[in-house]
N, C-alpha and C positions, 0 to 999 in steps of 0.2 A: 478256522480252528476246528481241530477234532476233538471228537467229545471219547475220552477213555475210559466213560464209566461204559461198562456189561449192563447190557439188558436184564430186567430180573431173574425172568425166565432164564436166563443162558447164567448167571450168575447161580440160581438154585440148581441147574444139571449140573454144576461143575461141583458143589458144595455136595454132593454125594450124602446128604441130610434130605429125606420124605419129607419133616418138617420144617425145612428151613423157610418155606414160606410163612408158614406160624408163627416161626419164634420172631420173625423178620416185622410181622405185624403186631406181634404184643411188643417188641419193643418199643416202635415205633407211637403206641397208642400211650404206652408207660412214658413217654417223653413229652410227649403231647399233655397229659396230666401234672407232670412232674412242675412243666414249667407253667401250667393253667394255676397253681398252689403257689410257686413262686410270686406269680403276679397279684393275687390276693393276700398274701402275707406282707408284700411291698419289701423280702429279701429272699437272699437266696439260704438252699441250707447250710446250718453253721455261719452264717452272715450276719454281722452285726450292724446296725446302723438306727439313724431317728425315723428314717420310713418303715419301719416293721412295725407290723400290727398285732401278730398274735405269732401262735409256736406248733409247728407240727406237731402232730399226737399218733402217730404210727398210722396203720392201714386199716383196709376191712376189705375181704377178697370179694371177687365179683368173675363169674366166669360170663364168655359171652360168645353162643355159639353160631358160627360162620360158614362160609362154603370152605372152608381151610380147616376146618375142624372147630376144636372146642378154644378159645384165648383165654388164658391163667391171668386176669390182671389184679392189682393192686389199686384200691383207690386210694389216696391221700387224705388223712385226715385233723382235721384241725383244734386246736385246744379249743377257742372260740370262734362262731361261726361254721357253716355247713359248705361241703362242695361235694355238687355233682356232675361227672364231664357232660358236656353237650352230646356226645356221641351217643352216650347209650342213654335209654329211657327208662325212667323209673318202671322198675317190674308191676304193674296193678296185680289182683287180687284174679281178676279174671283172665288176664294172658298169662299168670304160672297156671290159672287152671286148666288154661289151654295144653299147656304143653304137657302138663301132666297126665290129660287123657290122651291126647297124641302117643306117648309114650306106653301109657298104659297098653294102647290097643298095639302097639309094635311090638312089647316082648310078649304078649298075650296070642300072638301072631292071628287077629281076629280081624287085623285094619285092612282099610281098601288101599289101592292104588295110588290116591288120592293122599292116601296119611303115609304110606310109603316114600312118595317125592318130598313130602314136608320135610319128613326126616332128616332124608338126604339133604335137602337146601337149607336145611337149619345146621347140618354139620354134627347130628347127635347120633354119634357113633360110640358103640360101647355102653351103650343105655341098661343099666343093672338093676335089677328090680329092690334092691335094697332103697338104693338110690329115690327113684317112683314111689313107695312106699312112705319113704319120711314127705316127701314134695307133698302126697295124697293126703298125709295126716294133717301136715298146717294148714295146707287150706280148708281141707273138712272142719278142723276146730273151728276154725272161723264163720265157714259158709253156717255149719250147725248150731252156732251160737246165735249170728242172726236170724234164721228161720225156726227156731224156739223159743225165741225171746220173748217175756211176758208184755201181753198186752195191757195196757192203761184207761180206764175212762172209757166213753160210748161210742161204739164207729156206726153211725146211723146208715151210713153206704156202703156196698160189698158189690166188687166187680167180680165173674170166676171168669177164666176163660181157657182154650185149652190148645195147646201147639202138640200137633203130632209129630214123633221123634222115630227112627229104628236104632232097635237094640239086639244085640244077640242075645238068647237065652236059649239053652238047652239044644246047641247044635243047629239052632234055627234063627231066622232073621223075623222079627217082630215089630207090630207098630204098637207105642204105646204111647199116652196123652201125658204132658205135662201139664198139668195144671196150677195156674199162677193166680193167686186172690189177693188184690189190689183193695183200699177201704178208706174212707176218708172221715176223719175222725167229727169232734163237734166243733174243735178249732177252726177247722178247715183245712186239715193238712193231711193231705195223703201219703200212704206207705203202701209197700209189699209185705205183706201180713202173712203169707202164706206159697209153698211150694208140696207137689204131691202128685209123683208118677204111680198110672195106673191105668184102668179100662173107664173112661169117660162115662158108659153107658149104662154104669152097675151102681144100682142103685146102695148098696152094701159099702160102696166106694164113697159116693157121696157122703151119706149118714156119718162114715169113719172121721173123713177129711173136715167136714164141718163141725163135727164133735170137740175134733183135736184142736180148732182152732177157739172153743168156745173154754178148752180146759183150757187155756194159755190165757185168756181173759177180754175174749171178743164178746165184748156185750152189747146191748142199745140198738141192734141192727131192724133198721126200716124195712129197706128196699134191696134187696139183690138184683144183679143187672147180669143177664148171661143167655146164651144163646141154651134152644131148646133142648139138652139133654135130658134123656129118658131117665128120670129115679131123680132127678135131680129135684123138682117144684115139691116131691114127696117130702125129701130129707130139708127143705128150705125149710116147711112148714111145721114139720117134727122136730125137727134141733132147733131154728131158729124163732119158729112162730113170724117171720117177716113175709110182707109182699114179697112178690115175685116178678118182675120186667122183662118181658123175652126181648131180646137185642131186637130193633126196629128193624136194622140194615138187614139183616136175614130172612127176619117176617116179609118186609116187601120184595125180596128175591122168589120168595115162597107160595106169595100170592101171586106174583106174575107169571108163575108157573104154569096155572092153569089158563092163560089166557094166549093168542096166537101174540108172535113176536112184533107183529107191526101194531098190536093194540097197546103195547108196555108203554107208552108216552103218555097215552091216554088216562091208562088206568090208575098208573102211579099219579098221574096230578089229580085225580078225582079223590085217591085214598090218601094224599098228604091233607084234604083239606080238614081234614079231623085232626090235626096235627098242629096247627096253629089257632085253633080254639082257644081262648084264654084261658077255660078251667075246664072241669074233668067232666063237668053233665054236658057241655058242649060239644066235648069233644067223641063224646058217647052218642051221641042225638044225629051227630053226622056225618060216624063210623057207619050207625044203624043205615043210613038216609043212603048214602053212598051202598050198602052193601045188598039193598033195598034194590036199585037203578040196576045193579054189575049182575043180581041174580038173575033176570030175565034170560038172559044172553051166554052167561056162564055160571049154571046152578053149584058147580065146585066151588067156585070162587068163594059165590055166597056163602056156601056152608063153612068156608076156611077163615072166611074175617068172622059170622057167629062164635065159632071155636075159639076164635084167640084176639078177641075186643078184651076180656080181661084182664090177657096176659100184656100184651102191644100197648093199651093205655094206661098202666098202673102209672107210669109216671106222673101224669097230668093231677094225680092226685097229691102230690107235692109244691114245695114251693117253686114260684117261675124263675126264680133264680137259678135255680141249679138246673132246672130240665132241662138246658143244654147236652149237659154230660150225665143224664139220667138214662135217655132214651134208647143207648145200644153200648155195646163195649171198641165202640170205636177209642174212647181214651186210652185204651189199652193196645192200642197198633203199630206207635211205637218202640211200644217194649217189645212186643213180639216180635218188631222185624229185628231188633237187635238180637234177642234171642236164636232166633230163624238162621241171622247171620254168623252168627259164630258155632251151631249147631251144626251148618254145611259144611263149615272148614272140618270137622270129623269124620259126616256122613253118618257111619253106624255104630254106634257105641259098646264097648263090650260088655258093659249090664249097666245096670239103674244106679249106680252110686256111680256112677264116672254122669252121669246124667245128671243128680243132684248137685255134682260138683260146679260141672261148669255152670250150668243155666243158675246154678244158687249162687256162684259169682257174680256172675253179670245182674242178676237181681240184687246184691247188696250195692255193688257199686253203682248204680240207677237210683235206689232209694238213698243213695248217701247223696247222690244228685238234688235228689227232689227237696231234701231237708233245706236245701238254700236257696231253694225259690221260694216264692210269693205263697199269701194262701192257693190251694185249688181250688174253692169254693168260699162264698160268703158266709162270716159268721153271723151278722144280723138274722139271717134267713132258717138259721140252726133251730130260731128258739118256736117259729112254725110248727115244729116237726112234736115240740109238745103238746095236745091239746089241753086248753086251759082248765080248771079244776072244776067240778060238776059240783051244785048246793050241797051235796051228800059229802063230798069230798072236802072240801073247804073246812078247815080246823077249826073250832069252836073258838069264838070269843065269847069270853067274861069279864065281863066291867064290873067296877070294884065298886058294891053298894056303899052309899050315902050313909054317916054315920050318925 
């Protein structure tokens, strides 16, 4: 038997229509929908019978861009009950943000190579800056709504940490830090507290950033957890008045610096053992003891664990509960690679609000994650963190004389 349907291909040359592969595919998906709506209303339209459930309610447009170009669809919509096709995915908050700096950096003509192919295999041809502009504005509403949102009650822990990004600015390609502050309240429930591109190393920066997040209403903070930057333990102590925890994982990077590469087994198990001390004089006594033994042999070293025993053990002076995730901003790793990841798909950004956009997507959508896990920490171990009331402090009682 012969088959007398034409190949597509040979079918579109002959249809002397650029688009006839397009419209061939929105139909095609439109039908595909049409009868998906059928089968959940249990008739067809204008169909009367005792299997119907509910009643069309018209449409809601939905474009959906492909290597064919951009598909015009129509979704189906229902009086009661919801439908959405299989094919396409709910748009999240952070892939419109994507595509919007993609976009951005195309008619900006500032993109690489890299956002150039996206383009193309996304099918976003005729990309108008009017267009980009409304796309830029819902999602900023949003992204800025949650990153100035008022803060509540006491976040006794404060993570910063900082992901280096480029950006174009002023005809130049530049590196700048995002900076992401992660906090975990007394409940025990951590959020994203905070977003703030700029120079990591300026102390100016600091003060601003932690100011800004103390007007919003970050109160109660213990311990900040972050790796060494310069201006930073200043403005801890200035805005915040909290300890200060230099990230572990970097300190011991920092200190095996000074040592030859075949002693690093060594040295690192002699400086963990101040690390599993049960409490903080312990674990001071044989940071000392250890650092004591390592000077002989290498006098830097010594001099670098004296410097930074106060910064590396502040944890141990909390409770054992939580120094798991006291000791370094490792809990913050995989946010950052998520960050990192979708940061790449751009490369170089064409300024700092295409940079708050995305990365403030992907940060709301992670802390809307987090709201439905477990606590992150214990709240038994919260009430530690108050020291108990001194005889001066303690309110006066009066018993009621004998009459």
């Amino acid at each position: 038997m012969t088959d007398d349907r034409l190949p597509l291909a040979e079918l579109a040359a002959k249809s002397g229509d650029p688009d006839f592969l397009r419209l061939i595919a929105e139909n095609v998906l439109q039908l595909i929908m049409e009868a998906d709506v059928d089968g959940l209303i249990g008739a067809g339209r204008y169909e009367r019978g005792e299997t119907r459930q509910t009643w069309r309610n018209g449409y809601r447009e939905r474009s959906l861009d492909t290597r064919l170009g951009t598909l015009n669809l129509k979704i189906p919509k229902m009086r009661s009950g919801a439908y959405f096709p299989g094919f396409l995915e709910p748009r999240k908050t952070v892939e419109k943000a994507l595509v919007a700096v993609i976009q951005e950096a195309w008619i900006n003509g500032v993109s690489t190579r890299k956002v150039d192919d996206l383009v193309q295999a996304m099918g976003m041809t005729g990309i108008s800056k009017s267009s980009v502009s409304k796309l830029c504005k819902d999602i900023d509403e949003r992204v800025n709504a949650f990153l100035g949102r008022p803060l509540a009650g006491d976040w006794p822990y404060l993570w910063l940490d900082a992901t280096y990004l480029k950006v174009r600015e002023g005809g130049r390609i530049v590196s700048v830090a995002a900076i992401i502050a992660v906090a975990v309240s007394t409940d025990g429930k951590r959020e994203i507290v905070g977003l703030h591109i700029g120079p990591s190393e300026a102390e100016p920066f600091w003060t601003s950033f932690l100011r800004d997040l103390v007007r919003r209403g970050l109160t109660g903070v213990k311990l900040v957890i972050s790796d060494a930057h310069e201006g930073l333990k200043a403005a801890i102590t200035r805005v915040l008045g909290a300890t200060w925890q230099r990230c572990r994982v970097h300190a011991m990077r920092n200190a095996l610096a000074y040592v030859p590469k075949g002693q690093h087994t060594m040295v690192a198990a002699a400086i963990r053992q101040a690390f599993i001390q049960p409490d903080h004089d312990n674990a001071v006594q044989t940071w000392r003891h250890v650092a004591d033994q390592l000077r002989a042999r290498w006098p830097k070293l010594g001099t670098f664990m004296d410097d930074a025993e106060a910064d590396v053990l502040a944890y141990m002076a909390f409770p054992a509960q939580h120094r798991t995730k006291l000791h370094s901003t490792n809990p913050l790793e995989r946010l950052n690679k998520e960050v990192k990841r979708r940061a790449d798909v751009v490369g170089i950004f064409p300024n700092e609000d295409s940079i708050v956009r995305l990365i403030g997507a992907v940060l709301l959508e992670a802390n809307d994650e987090w709201q439905l896990q477990h606590r992150y920490m214990q709240v038994e171990a919260m009430a530690d963190l108050s020291p108990p009331a001194s005889e001066e402090e303690k309110p006066l009682q009066i018993t009621p004389r004998a009459a």
